[in-house]
CHARMM internal coordinates of N, CA and C (Angstrom, degrees):
IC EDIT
DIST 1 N 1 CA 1.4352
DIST 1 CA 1 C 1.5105
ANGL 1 N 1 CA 1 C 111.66
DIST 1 C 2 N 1.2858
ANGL 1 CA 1 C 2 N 118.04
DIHE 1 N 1 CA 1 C 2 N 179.92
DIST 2 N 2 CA 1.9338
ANGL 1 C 2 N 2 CA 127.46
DIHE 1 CA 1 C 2 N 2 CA -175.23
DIST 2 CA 2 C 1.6654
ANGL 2 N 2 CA 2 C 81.78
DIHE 1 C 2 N 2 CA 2 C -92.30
DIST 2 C 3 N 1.2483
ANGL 2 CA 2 C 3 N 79.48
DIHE 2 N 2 CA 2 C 3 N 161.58
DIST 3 N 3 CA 2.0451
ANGL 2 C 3 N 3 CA 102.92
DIHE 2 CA 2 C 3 N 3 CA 177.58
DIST 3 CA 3 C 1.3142
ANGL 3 N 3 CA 3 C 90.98
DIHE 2 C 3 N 3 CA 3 C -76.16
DIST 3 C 4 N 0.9623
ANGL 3 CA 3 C 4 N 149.88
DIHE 3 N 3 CA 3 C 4 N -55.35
DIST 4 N 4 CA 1.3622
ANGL 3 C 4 N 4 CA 128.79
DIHE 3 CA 3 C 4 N 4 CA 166.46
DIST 4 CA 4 C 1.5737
ANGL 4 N 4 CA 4 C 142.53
DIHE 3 C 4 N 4 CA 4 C -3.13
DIST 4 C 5 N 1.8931
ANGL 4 CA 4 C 5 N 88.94
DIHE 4 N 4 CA 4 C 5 N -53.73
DIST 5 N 5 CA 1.3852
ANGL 4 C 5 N 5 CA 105.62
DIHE 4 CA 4 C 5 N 5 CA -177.33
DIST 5 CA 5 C 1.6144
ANGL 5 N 5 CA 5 C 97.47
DIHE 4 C 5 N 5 CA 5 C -95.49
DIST 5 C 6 N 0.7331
ANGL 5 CA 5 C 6 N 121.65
DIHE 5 N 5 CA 5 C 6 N 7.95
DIST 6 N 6 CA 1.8123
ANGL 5 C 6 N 6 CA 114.92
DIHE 5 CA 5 C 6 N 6 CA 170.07
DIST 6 CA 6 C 1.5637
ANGL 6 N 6 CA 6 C 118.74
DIHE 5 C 6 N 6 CA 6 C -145.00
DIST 6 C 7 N 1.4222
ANGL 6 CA 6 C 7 N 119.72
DIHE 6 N 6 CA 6 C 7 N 49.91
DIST 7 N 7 CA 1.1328
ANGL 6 C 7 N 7 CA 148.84
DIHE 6 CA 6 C 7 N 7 CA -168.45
DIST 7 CA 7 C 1.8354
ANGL 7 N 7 CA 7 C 98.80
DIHE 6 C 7 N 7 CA 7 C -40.50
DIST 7 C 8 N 1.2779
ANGL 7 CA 7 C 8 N 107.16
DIHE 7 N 7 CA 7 C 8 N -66.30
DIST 8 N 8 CA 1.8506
ANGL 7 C 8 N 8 CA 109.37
DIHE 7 CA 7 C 8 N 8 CA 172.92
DIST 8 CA 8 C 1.2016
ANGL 8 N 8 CA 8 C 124.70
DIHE 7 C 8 N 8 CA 8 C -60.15
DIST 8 C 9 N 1.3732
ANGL 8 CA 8 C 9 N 120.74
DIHE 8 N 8 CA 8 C 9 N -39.49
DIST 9 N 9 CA 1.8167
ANGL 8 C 9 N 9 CA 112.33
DIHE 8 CA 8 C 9 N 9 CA 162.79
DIST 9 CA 9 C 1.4061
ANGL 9 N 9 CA 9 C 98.07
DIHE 8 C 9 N 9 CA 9 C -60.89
DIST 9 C 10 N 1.4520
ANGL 9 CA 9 C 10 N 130.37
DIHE 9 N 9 CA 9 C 10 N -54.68
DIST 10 N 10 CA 1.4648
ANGL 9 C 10 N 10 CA 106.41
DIHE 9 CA 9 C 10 N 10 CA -168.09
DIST 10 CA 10 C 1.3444
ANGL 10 N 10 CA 10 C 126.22
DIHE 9 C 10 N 10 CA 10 C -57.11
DIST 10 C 11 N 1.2374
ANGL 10 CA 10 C 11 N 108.82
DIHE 10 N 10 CA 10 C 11 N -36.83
DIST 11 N 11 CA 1.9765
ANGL 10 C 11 N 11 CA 117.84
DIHE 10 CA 10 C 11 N 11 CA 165.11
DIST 11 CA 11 C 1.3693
ANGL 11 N 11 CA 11 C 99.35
DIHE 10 C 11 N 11 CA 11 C -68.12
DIST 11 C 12 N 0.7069
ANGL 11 CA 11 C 12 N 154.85
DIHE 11 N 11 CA 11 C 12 N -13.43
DIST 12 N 12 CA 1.5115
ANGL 11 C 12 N 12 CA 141.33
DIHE 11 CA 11 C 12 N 12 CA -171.57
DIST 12 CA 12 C 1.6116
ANGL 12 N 12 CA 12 C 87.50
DIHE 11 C 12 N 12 CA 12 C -93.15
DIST 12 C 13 N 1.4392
ANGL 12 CA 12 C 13 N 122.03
DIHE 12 N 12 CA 12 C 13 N -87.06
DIST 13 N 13 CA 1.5518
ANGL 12 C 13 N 13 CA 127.27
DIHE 12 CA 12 C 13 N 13 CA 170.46
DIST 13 CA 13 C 1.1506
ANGL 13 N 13 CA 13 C 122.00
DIHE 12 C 13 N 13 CA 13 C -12.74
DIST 13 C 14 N 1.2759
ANGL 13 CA 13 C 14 N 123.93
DIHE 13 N 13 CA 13 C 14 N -28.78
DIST 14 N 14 CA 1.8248
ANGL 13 C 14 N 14 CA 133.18
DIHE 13 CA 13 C 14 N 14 CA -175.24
DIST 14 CA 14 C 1.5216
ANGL 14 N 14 CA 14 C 99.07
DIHE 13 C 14 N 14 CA 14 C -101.96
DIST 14 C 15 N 0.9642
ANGL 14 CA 14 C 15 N 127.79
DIHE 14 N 14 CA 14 C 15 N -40.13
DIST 15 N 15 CA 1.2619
ANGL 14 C 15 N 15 CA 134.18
DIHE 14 CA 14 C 15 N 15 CA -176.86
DIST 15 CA 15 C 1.5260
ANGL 15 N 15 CA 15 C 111.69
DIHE 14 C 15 N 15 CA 15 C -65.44
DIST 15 C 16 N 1.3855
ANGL 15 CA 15 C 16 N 117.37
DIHE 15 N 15 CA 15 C 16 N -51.00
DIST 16 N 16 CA 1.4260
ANGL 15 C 16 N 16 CA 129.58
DIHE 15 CA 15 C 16 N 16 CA -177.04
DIST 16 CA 16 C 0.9558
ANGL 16 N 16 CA 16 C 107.68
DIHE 15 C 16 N 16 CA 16 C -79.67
DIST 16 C 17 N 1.6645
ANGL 16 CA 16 C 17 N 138.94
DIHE 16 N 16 CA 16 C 17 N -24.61
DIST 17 N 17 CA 1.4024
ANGL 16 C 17 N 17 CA 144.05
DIHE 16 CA 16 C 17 N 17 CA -163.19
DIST 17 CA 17 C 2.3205
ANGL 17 N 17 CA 17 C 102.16
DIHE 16 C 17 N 17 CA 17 C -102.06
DIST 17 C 18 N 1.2909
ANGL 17 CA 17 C 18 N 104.81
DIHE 17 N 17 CA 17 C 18 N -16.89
DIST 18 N 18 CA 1.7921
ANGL 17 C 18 N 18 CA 109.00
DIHE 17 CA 17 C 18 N 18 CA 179.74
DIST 18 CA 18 C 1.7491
ANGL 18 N 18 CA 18 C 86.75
DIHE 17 C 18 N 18 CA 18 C -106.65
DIST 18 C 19 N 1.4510
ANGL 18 CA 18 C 19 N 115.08
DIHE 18 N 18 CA 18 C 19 N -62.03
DIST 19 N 19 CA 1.6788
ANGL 18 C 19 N 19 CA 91.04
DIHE 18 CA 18 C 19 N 19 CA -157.90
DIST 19 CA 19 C 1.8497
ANGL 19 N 19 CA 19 C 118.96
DIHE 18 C 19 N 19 CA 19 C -78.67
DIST 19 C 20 N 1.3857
ANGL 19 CA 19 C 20 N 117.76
DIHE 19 N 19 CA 19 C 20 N -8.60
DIST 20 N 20 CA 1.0894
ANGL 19 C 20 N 20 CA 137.21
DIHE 19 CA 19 C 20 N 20 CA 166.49
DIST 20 CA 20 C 1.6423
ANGL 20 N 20 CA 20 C 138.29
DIHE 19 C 20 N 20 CA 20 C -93.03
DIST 20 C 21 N 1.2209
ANGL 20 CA 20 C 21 N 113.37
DIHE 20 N 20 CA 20 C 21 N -51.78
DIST 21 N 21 CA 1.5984
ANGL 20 C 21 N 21 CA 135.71
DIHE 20 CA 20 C 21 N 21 CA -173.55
DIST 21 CA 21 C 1.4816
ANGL 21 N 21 CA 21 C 92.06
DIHE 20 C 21 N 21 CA 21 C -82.62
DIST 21 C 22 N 0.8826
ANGL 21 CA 21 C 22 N 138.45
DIHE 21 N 21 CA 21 C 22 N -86.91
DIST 22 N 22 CA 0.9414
ANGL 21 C 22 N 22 CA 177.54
DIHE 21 CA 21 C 22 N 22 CA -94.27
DIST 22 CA 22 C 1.7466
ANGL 22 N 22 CA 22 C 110.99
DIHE 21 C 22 N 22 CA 22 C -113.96
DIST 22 C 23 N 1.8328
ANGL 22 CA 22 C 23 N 104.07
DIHE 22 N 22 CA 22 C 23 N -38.08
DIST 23 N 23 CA 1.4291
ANGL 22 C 23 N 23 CA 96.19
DIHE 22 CA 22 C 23 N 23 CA -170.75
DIST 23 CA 23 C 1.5741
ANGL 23 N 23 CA 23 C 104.74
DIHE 22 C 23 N 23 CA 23 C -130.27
DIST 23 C 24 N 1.3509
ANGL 23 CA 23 C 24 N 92.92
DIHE 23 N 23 CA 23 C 24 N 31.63
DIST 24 N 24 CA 1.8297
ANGL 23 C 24 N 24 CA 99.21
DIHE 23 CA 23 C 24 N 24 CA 174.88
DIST 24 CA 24 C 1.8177
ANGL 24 N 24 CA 24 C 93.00
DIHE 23 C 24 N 24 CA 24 C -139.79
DIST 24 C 25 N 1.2951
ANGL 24 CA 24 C 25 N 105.70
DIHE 24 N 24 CA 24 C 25 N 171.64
DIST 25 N 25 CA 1.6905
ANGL 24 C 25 N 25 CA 120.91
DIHE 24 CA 24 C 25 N 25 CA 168.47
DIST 25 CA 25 C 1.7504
ANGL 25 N 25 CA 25 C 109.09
DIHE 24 C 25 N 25 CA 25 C -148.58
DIST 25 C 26 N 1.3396
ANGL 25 CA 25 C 26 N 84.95
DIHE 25 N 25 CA 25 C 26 N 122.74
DIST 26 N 26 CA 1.7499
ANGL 25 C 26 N 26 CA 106.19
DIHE 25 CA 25 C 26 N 26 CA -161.55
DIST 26 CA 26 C 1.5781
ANGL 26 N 26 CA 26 C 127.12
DIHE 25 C 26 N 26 CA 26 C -82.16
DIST 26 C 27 N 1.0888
ANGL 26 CA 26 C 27 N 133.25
DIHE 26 N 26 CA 26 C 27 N 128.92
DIST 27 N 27 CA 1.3571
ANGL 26 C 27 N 27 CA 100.43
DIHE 26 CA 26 C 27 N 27 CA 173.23
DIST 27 CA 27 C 1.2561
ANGL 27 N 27 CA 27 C 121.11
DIHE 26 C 27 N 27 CA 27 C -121.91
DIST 27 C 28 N 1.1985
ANGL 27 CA 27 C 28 N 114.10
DIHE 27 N 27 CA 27 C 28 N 22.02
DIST 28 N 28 CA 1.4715
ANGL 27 C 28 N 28 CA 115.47
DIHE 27 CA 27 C 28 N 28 CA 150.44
DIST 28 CA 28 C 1.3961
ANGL 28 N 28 CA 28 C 118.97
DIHE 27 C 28 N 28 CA 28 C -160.19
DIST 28 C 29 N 1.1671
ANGL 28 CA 28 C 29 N 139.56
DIHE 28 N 28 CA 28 C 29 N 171.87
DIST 29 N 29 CA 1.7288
ANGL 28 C 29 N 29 CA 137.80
DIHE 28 CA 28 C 29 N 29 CA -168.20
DIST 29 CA 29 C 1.7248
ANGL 29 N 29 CA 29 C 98.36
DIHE 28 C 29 N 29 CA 29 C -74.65
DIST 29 C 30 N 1.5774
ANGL 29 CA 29 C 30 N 125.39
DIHE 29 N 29 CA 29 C 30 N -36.02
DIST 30 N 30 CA 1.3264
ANGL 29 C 30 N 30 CA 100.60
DIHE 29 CA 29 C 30 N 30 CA -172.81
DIST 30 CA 30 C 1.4689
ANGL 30 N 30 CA 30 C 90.95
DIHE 29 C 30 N 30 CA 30 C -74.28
DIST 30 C 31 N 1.3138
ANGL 30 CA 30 C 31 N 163.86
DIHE 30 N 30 CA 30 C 31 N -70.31
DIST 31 N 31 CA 1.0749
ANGL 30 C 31 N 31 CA 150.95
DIHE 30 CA 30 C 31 N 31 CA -119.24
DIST 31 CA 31 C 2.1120
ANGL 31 N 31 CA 31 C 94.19
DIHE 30 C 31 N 31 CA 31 C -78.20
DIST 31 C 32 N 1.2387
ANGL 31 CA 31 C 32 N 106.14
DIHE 31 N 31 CA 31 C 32 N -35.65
DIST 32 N 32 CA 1.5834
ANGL 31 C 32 N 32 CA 99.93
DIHE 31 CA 31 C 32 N 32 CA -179.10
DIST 32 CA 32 C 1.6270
ANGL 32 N 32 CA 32 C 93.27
DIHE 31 C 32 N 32 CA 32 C -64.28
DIST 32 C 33 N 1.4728
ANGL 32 CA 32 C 33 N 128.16
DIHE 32 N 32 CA 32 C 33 N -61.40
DIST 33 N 33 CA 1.5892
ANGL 32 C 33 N 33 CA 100.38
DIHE 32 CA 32 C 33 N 33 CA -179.46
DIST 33 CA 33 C 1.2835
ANGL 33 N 33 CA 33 C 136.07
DIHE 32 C 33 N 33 CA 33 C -50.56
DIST 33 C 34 N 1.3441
ANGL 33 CA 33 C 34 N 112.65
DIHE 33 N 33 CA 33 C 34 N -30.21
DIST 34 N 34 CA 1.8559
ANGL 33 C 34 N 34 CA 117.35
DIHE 33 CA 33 C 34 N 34 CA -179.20
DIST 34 CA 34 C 1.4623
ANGL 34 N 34 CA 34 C 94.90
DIHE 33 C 34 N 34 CA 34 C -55.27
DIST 34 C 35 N 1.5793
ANGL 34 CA 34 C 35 N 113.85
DIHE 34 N 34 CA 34 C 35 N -58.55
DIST 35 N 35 CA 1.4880
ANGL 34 C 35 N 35 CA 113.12
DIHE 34 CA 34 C 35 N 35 CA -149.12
DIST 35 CA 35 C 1.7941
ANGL 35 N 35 CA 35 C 93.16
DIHE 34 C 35 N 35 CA 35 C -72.16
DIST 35 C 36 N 1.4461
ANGL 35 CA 35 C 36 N 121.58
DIHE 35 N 35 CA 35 C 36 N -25.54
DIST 36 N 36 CA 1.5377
ANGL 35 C 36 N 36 CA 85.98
DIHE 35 CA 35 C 36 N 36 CA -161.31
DIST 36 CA 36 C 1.7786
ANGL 36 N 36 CA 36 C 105.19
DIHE 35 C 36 N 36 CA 36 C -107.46
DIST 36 C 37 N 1.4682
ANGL 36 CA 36 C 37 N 98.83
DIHE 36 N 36 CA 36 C 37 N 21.22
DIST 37 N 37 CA 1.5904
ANGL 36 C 37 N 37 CA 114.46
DIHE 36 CA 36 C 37 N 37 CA 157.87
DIST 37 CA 37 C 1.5830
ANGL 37 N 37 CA 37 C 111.58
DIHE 36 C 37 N 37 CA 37 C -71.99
DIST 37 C 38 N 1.4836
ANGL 37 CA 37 C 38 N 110.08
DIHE 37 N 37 CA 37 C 38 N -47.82
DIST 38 N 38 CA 1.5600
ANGL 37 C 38 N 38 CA 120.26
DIHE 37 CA 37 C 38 N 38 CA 170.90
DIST 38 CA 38 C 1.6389
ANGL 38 N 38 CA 38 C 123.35
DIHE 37 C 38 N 38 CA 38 C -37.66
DIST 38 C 39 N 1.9666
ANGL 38 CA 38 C 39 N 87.66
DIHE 38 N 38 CA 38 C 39 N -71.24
DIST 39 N 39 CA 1.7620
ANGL 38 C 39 N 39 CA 99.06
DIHE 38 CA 38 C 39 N 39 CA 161.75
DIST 39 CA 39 C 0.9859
ANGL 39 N 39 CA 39 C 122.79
DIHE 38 C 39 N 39 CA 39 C -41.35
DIST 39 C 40 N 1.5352
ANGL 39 CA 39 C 40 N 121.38
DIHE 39 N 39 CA 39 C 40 N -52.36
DIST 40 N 40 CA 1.6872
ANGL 39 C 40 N 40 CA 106.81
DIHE 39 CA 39 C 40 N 40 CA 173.98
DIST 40 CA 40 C 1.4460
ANGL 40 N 40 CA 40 C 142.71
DIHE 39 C 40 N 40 CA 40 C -88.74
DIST 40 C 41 N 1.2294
ANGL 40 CA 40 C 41 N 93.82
DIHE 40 N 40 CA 40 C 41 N 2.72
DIST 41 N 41 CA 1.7841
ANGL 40 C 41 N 41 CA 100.66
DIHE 40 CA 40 C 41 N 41 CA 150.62
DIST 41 CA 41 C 1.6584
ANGL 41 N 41 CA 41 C 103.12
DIHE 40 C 41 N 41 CA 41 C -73.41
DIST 41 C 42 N 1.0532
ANGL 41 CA 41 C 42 N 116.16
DIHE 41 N 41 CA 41 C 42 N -64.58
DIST 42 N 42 CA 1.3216
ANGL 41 C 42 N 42 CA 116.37
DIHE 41 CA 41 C 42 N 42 CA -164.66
DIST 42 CA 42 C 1.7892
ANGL 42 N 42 CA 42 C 118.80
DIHE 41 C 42 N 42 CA 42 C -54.52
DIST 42 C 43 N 1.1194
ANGL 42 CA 42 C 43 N 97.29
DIHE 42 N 42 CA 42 C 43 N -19.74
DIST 43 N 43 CA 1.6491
ANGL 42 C 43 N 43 CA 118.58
DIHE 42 CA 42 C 43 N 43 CA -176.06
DIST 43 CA 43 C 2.1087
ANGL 43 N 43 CA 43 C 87.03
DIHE 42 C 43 N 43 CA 43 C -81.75
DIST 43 C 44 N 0.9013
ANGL 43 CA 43 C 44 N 93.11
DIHE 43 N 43 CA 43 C 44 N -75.11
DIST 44 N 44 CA 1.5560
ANGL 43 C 44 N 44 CA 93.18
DIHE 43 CA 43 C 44 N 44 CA -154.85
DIST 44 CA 44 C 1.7574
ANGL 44 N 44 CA 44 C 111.37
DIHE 43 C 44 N 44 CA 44 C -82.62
DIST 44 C 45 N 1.6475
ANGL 44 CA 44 C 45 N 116.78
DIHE 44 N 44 CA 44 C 45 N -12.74
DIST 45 N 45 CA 1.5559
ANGL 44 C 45 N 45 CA 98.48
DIHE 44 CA 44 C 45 N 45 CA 138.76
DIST 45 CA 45 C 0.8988
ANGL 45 N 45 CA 45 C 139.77
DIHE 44 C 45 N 45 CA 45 C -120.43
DIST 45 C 46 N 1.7023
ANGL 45 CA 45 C 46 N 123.86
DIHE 45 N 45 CA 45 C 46 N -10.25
DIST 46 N 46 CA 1.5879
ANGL 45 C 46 N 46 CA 122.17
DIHE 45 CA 45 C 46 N 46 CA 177.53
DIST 46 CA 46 C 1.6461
ANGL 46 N 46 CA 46 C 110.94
DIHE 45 C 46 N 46 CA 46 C -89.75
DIST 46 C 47 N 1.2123
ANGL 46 CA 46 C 47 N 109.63
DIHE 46 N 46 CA 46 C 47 N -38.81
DIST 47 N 47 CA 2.1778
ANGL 46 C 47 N 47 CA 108.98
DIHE 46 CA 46 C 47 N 47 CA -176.96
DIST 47 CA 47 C 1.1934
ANGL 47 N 47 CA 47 C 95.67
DIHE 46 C 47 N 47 CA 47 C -72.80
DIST 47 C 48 N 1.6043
ANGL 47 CA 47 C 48 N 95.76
DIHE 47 N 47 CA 47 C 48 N 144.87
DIST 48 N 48 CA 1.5433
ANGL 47 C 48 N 48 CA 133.67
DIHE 47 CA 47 C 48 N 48 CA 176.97
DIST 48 CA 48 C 1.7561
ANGL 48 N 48 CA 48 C 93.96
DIHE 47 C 48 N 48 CA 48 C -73.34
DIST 48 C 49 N 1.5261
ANGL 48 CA 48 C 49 N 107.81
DIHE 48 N 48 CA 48 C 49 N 154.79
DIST 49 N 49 CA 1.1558
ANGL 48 C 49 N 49 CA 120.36
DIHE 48 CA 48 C 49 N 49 CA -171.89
DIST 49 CA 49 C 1.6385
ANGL 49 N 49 CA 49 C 103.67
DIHE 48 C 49 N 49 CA 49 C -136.11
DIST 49 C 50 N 0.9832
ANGL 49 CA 49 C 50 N 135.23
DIHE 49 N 49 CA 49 C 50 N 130.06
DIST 50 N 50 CA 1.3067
ANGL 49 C 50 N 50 CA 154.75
DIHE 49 CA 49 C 50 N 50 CA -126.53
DIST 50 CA 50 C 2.2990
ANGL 50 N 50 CA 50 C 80.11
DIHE 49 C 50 N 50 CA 50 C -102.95
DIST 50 C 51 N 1.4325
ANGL 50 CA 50 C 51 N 101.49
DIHE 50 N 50 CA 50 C 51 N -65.02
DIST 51 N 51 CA 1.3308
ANGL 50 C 51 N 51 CA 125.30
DIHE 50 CA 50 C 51 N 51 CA -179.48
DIST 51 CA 51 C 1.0833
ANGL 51 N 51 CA 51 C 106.71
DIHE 50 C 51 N 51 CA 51 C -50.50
DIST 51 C 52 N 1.6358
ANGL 51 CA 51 C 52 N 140.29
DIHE 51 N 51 CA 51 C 52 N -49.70
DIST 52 N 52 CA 1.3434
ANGL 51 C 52 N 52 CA 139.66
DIHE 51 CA 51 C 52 N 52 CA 166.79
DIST 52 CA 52 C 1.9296
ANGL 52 N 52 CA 52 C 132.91
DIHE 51 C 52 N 52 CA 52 C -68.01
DIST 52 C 53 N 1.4187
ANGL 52 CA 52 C 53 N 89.09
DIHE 52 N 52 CA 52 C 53 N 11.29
DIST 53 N 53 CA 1.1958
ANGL 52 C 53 N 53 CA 114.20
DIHE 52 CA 52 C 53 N 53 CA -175.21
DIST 53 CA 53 C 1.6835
ANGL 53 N 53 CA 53 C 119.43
DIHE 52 C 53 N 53 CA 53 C 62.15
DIST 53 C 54 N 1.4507
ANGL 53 CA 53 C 54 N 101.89
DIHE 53 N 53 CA 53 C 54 N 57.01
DIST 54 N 54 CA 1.3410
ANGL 53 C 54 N 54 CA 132.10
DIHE 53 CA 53 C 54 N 54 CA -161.87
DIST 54 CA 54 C 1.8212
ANGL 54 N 54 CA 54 C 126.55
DIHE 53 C 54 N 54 CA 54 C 30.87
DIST 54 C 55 N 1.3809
ANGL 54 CA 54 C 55 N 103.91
DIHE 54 N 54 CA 54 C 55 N 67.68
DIST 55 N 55 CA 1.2628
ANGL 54 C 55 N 55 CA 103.06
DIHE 54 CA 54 C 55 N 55 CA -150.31
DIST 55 CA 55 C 2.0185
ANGL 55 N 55 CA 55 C 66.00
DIHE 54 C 55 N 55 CA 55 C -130.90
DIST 55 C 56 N 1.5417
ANGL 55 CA 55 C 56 N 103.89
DIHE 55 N 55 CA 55 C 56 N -171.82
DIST 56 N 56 CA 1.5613
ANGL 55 C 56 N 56 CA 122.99
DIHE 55 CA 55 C 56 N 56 CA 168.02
DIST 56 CA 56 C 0.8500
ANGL 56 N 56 CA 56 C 110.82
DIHE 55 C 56 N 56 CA 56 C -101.27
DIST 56 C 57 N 1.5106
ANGL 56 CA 56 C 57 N 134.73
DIHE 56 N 56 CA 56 C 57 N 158.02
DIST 57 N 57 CA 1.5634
ANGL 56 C 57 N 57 CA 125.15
DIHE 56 CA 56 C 57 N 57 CA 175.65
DIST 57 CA 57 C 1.5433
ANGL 57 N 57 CA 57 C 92.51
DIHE 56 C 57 N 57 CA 57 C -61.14
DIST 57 C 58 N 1.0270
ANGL 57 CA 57 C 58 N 103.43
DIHE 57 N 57 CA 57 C 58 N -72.46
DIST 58 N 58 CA 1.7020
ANGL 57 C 58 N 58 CA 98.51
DIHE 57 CA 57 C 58 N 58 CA -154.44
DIST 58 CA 58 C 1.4107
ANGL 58 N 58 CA 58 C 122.87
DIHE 57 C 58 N 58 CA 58 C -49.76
DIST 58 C 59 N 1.4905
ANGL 58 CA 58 C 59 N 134.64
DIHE 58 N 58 CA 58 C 59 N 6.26
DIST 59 N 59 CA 1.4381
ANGL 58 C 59 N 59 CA 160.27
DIHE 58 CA 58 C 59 N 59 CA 115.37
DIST 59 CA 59 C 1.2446
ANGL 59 N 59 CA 59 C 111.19
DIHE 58 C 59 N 59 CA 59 C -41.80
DIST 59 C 60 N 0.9610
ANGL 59 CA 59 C 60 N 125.16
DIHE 59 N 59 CA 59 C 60 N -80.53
DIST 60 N 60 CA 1.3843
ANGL 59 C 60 N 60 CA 131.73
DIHE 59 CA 59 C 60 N 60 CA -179.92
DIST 60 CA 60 C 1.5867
ANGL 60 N 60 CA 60 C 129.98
DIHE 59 C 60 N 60 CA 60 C -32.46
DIST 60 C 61 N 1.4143
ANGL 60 CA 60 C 61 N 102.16
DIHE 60 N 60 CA 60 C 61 N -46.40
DIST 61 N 61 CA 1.4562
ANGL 60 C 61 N 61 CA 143.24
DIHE 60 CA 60 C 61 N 61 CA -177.69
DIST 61 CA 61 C 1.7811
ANGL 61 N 61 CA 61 C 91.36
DIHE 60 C 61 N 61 CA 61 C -60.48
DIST 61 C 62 N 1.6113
ANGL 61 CA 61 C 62 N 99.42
DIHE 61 N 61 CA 61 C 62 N -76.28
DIST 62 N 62 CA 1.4710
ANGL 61 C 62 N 62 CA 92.62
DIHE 61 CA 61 C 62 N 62 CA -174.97
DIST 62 CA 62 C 1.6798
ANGL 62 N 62 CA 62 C 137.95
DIHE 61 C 62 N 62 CA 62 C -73.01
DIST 62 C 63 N 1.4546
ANGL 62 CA 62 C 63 N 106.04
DIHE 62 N 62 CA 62 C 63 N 14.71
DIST 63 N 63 CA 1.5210
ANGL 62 C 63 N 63 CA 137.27
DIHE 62 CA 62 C 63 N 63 CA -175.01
DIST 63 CA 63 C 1.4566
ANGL 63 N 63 CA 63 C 79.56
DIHE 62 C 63 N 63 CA 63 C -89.83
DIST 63 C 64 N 1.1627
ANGL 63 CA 63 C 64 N 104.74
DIHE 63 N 63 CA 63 C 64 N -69.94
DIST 64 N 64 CA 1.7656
ANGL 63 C 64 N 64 CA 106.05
DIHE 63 CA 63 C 64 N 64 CA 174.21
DIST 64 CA 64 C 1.2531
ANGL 64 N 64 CA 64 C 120.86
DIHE 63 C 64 N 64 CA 64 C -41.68
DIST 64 C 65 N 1.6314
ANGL 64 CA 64 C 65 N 132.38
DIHE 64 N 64 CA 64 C 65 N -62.32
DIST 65 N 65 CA 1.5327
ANGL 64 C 65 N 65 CA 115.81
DIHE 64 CA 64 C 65 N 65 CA 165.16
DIST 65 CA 65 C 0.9664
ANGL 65 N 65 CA 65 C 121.67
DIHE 64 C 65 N 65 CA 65 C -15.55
DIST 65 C 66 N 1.8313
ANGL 65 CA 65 C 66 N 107.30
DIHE 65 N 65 CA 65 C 66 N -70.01
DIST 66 N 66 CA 1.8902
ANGL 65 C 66 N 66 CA 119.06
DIHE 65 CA 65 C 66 N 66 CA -155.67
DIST 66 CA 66 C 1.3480
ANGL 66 N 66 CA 66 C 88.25
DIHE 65 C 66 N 66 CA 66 C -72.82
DIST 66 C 67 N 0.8818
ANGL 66 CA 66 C 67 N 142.34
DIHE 66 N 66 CA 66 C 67 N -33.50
DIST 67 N 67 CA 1.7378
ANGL 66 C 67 N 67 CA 105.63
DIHE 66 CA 66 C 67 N 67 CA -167.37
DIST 67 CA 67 C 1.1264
ANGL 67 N 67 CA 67 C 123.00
DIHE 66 C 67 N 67 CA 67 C -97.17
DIST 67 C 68 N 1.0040
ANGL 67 CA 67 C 68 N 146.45
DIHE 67 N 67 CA 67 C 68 N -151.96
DIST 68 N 68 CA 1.7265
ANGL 67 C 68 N 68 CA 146.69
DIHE 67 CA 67 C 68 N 68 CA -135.33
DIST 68 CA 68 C 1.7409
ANGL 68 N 68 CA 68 C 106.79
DIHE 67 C 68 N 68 CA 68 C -127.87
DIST 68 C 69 N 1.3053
ANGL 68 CA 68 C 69 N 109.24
DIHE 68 N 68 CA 68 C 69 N -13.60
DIST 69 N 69 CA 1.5297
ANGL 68 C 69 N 69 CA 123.18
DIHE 68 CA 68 C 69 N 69 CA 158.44
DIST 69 CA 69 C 1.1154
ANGL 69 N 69 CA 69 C 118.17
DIHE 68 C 69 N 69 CA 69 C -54.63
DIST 69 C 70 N 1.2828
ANGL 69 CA 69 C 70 N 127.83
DIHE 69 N 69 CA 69 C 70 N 144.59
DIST 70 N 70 CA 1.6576
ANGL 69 C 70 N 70 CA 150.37
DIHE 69 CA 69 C 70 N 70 CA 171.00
DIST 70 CA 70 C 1.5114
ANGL 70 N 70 CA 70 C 93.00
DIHE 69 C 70 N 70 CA 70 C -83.00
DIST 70 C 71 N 1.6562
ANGL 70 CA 70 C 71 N 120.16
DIHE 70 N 70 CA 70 C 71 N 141.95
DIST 71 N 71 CA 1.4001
ANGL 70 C 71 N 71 CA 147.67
DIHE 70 CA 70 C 71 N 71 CA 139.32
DIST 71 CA 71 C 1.5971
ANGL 71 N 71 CA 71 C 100.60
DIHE 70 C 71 N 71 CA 71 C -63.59
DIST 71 C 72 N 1.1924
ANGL 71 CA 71 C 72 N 94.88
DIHE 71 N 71 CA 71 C 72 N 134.51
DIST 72 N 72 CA 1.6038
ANGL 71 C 72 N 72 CA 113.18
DIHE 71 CA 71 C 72 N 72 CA 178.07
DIST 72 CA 72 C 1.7114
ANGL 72 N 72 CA 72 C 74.84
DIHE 71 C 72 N 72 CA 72 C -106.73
DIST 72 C 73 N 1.3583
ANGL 72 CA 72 C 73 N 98.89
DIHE 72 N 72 CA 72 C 73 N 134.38
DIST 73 N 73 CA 2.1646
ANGL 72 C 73 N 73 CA 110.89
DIHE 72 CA 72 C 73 N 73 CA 162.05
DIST 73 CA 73 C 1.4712
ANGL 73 N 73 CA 73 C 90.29
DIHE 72 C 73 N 73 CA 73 C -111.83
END
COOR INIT
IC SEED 1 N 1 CA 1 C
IC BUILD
């Protein structure tokens, strides 16, 4: 599809490709997996998310528990 139609992979892709790819130099594939195991914890529970109404997922998530809303899995 156009970046258009997949607006969050494309922010995600730009995001992972400037603060990751982009701002380290590797010297071998296990060290690119350790480090971008790191990034994505840190991506998907400690950074604020613009979309979650700048909260972390893993904040967000449990705003979701306590209240009376359904989890979409």
């Amino acid at each position: 599809g156009k970046p258009q139609q997949n607006g969050f992979v494309e922010r995600f892709n730009g995001s992972f490709r400037r603060e990751f790819l982009d701002a380290y130099l590797f010297e071998n594939l296990s060290q690119v997996r350790d480090m971008a195991w790191f990034w994505r914890l840190d991506y998907n529970e400690e950074r604020t998310h613009e979309s979650l109404g700048n909260l972390p997922p893993a904040a967000y998530r449990a705003k979701l528990e306590n209240s009376n809303l359904e989890l979409c899995h």
